[in-house]
C-alpha angles and dihedrals in degrees: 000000000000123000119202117190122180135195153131134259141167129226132176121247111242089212098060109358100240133136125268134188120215137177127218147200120193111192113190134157088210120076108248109192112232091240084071098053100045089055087047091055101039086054094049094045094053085064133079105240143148116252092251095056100042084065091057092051091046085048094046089045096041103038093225148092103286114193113187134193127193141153119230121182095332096317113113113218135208111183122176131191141184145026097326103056 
């Protein structure tokens, strides 16, 4: 079994401070219950990183693949992390 959650969540960028957006994608065989993903990316998001870091914290925290996208001044991102890439 392979479970895929998606969402969205913003973190600041530790360059310049400001806001981005990315989507993520979090691939697990285990269940991981919503409540926990939610606390992984609200402490993620209270922190400044860089897109591809933030990925390898939401994979540490999560235990999963983690695949982000996000766009930074004009340059679109994809990021993976974890067993499965």
């Amino acid at each position: 079994m392979v479970n895929i959650y998606e969402f969205e969540f913003e973190c600041l960028c530790p360059a310049d401070r400001r806001p981005n957006v990315h989507k993520a994608m979090v691939v697990s065989e285990r269940c991981i219950p919503v409540e926990e993903i939610n606390a992984a990316a609200k402490e993620v998001s209270e922190m400044a990183i860089y897109q591809e870091h933030a990925g390898v914290e939401l994979g540490r925290r999560l235990r999963a693949t983690i695949k982000l996208v996000g766009t930074h001044d004009g340059i679109k991102i994809t990021s993976w992390y974890g067993p499965s890439c």
